[in-house]
C-alpha positions as CSV (number, residue, x, y, z in Angstrom):
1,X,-8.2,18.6,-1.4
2,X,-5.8,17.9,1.4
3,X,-6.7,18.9,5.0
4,X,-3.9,19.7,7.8
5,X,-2.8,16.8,9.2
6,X,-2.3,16.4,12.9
7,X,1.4,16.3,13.9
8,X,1.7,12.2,13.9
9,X,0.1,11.9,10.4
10,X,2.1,14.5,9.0
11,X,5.2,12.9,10.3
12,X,4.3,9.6,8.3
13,X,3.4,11.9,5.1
14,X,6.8,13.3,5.2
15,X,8.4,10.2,6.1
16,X,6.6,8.8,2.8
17,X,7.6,11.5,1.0
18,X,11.3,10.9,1.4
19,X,11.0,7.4,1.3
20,X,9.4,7.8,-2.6
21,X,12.4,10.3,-3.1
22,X,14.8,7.5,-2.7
23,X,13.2,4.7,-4.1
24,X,13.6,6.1,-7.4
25,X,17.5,5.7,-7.0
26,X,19.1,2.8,-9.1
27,X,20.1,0.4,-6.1
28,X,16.2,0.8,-4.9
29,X,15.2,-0.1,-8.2
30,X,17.1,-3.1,-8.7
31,X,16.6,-4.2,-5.0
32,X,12.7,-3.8,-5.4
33,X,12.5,-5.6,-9.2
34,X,14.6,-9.0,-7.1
35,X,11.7,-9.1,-4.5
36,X,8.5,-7.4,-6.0
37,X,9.1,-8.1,-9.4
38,X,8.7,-4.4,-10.2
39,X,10.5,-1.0,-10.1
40,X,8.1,1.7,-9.4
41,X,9.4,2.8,-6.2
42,X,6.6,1.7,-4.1
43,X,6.2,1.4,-0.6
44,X,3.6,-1.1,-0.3
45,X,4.7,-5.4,-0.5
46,X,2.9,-6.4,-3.4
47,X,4.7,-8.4,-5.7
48,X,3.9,-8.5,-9.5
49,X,2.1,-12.1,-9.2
50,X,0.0,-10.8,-6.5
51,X,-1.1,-7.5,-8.8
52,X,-2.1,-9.6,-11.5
53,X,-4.3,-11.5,-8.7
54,X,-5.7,-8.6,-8.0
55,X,-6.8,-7.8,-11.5
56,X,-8.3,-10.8,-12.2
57,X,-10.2,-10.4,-8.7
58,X,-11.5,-7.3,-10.1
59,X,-11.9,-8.1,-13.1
60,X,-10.0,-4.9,-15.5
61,X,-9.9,-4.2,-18.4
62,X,-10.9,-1.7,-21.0
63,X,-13.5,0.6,-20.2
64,X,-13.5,-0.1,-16.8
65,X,-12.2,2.3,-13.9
66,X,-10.4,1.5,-11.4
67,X,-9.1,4.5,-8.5
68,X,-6.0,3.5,-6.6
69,X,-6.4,5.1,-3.0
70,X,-3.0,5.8,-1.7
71,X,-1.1,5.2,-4.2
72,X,2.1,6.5,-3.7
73,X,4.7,6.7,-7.1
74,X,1.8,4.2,-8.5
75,X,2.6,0.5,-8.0
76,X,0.7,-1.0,-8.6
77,X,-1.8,1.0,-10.3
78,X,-0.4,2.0,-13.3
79,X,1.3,-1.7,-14.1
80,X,-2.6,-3.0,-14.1
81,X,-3.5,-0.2,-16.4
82,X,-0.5,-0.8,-18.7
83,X,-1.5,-4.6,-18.5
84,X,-5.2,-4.8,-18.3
85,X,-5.9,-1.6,-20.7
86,X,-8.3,-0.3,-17.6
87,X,-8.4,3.6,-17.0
88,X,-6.5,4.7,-12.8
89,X,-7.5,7.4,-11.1
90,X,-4.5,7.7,-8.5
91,X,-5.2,9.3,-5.0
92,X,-3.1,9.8,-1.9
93,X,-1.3,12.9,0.3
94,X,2.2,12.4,-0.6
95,X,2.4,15.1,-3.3
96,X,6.0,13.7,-3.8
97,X,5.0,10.1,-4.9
98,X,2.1,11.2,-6.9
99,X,4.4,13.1,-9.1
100,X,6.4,10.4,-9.8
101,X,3.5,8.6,-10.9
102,X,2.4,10.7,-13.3
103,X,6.0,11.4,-14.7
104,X,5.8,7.0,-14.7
105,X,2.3,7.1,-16.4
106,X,3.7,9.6,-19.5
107,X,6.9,7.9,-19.9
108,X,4.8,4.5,-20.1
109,X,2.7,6.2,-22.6
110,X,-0.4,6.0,-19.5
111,X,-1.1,9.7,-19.6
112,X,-4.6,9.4,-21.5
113,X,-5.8,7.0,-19.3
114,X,-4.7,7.7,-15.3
115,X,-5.1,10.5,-13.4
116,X,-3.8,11.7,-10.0
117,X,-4.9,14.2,-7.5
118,X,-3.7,14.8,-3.7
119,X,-6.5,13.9,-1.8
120,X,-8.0,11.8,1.7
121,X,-8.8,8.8,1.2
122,X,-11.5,9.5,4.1
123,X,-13.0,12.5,2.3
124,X,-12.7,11.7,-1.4
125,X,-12.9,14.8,-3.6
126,X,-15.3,12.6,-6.0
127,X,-18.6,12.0,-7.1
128,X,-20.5,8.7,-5.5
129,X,-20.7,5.5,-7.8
130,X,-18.0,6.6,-10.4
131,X,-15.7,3.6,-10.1
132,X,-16.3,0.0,-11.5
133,X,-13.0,-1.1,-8.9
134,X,-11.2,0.4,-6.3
135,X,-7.7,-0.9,-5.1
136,X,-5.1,-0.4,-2.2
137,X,-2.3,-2.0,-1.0
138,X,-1.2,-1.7,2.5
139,X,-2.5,1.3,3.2
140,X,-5.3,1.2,5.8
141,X,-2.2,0.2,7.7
142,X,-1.0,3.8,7.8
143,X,-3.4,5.9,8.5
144,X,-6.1,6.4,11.2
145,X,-9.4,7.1,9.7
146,X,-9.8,3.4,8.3
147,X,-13.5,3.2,8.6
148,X,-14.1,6.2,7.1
149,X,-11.6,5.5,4.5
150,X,-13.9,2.2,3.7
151,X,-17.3,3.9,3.9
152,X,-15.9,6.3,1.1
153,X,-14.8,3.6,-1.3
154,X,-18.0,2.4,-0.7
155,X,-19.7,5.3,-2.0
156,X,-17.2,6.2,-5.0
157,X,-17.6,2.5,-6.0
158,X,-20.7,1.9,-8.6
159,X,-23.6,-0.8,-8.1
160,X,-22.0,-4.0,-8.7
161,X,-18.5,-2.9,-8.2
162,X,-15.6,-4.4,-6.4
163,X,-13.1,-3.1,-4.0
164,X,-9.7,-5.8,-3.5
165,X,-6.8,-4.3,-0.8
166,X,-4.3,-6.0,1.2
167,X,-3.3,-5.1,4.9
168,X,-1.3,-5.8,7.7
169,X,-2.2,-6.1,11.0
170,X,-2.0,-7.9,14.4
171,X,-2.4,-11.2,15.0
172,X,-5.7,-12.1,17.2
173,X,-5.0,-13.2,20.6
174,X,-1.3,-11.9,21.6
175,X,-0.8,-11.5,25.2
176,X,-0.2,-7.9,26.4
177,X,3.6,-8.0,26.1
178,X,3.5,-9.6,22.3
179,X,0.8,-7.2,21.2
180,X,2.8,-3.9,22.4
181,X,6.1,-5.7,20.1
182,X,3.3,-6.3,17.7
183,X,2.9,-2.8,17.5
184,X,5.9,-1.6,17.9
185,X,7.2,-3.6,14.3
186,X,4.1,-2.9,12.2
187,X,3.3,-0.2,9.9
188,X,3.0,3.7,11.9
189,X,-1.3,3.0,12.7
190,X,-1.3,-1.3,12.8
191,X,-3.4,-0.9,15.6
192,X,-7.3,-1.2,15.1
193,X,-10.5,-1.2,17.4
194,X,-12.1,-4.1,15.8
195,X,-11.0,-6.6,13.4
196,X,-10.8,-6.1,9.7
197,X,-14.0,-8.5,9.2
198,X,-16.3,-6.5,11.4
199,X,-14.8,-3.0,10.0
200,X,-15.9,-4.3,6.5
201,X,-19.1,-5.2,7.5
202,X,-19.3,-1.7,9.7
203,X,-19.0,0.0,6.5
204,X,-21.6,-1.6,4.5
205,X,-19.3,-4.3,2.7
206,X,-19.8,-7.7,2.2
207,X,-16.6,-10.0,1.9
208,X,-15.9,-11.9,-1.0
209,X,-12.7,-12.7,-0.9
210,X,-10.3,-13.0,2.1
211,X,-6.4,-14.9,1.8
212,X,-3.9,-14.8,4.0
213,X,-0.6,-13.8,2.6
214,X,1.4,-13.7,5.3
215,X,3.7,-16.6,4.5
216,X,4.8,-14.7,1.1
217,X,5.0,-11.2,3.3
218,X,7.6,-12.9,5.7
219,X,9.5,-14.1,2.4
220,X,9.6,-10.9,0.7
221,X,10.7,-9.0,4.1
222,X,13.6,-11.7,4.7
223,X,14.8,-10.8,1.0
224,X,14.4,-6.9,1.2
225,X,16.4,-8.0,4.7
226,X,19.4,-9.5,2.7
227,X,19.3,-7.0,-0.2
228,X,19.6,-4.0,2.2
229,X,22.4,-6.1,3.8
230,X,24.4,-7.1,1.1
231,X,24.3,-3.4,-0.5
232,X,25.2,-1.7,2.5
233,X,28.0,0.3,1.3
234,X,25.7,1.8,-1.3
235,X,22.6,1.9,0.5
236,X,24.7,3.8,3.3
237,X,26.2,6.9,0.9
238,X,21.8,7.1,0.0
239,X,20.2,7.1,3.3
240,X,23.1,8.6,5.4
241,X,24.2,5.9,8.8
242,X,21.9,6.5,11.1
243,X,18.6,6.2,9.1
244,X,20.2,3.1,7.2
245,X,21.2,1.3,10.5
246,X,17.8,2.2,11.7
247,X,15.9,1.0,8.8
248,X,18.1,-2.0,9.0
249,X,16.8,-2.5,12.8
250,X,13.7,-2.0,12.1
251,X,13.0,-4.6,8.8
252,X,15.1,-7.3,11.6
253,X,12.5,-6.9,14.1
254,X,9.4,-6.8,11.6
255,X,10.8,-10.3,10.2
256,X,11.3,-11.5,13.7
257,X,7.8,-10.5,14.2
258,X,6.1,-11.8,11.5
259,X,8.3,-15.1,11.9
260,X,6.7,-15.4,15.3
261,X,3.3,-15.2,14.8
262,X,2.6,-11.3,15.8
263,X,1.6,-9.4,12.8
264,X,0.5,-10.6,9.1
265,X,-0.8,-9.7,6.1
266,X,-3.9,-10.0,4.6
267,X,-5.7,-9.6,1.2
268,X,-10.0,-8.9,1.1
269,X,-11.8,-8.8,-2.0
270,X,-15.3,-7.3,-0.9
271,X,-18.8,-5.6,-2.9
């Protein structure tokens, strides 16, 4: 159900890809249950008391189905089916992460009640109105087709659904100068051509819920900071130098940035 990307988006698949690779590894793990509160290998920053805040915003349970859109090695949509006893349908393009998921979802004894397919968020291989919820976390972030990506969670989501996601994004009113470091220490497409507000109400969504969670986003980067540097030596033998001192630059400067007011992080809850 997967289209060819365009070089730049298929650089950040494969990127992802790798990333879920590694995250499975036993220093990940551990590094990811101290700030998150969960192992799953995710990419995204929500923490375990966040997920269950988006539950409750949604209001899972059983019989209701919820669809994950990008959802990566499946944090954290198989933790609220395990807790909540809802049914996941799991989408995104990594084929890599999505595998994990499922392996995840058997193991956890999920298999009857999640199901994952490679596919666009912005062309959603699904028939309109058959979720009760729809979830993602950080994700709008990463690709370029945002608008579209909300008009089709619009249409998968039943009468009287919700759909809950966090995001990251620049702060309003930068000067030139802060908004290019802005961009250059946010997620691979931060940038947007209107606000996240106006994008909702663009694709036929009215807000509900809207908190910022930038304070907590800045905490949990300054941890993942100190975990990655205080396991260096391991962390080093798994990602090779170069992309570990990298990495290492690049979390520095996205906690400088968030520190100072250029990008944050966002949750909307929104029918």
């Amino acid at each position: 159900f997967a289209m060819p990307r365009p070089p730049d988006e298929q650089a950040v698949i494969e990127r992802f890809s790798r990333r879920y690779r590694l995250r499975q590894s036993g220093i990940m793990r551990q590094i990811e249950r101290r700030v998150c509160g969960c192992d799953y290998g995710g990419t995204s920053w929500t923490t375990r008391h966040e997920a269950l805040q988006v539950a409750e915003l949604l209001e899972l349970g059983p019989g209701k189905r919820a669809l994950e859109v990008g959802a990566g090695s499946g944090w954290p949509g198989l933790y609220l089916a395990g807790t909540t006893g809802c049914d996941v349908a799991l989408v995104d393009l990594p084929f890599e992460g999505l595998k994990i998921a499922a392996e995840r979802a058997a193991a956890d004894g999920l298999a009857g009640a999640c199901w994952a397919a490679v596919a666009d968020g912005a062309a959603l291989p699904l028939k309109s109105g058959c979720f009760d919820a729809i979830l993602h976390s950080d994700v709008l972030c990463c690709l370029k087709e945002k608008l579209s990506v909300l008009r089709e969670c619009r249409r998968v989501l039943r009468s009287g659904g919700k759909m809950v996601f966090t995001v990251i994004s620049i702060c309003p009113n930068l000067s030139p100068a802060d908004y290019a470091r802005a961009m250059a220490c946010g997620p691979p497409f931060i940038e947007t051509a209107v606000e996240y507000p106006e994008m909702l109400r663009q694709a036929g969504w009215k807000i509900t819920d809207h908190l910022d969670l930038t304070p907590d986003y800045g905490g949990s980067v300054g941890q993942f900071l100190r975990e990655e540097e205080e396991h260096a030596e391991e962390l080093r033998d798994l990602f090779g130098d170069e992309d570990y001192s990298e990495t290492l630059a690049r979390r520095r400067r996205t906690h400088s940035a968030i520190q100072e007011g250029l990008i944050q992080r966002e949750l909307f809850g929104a029918v």
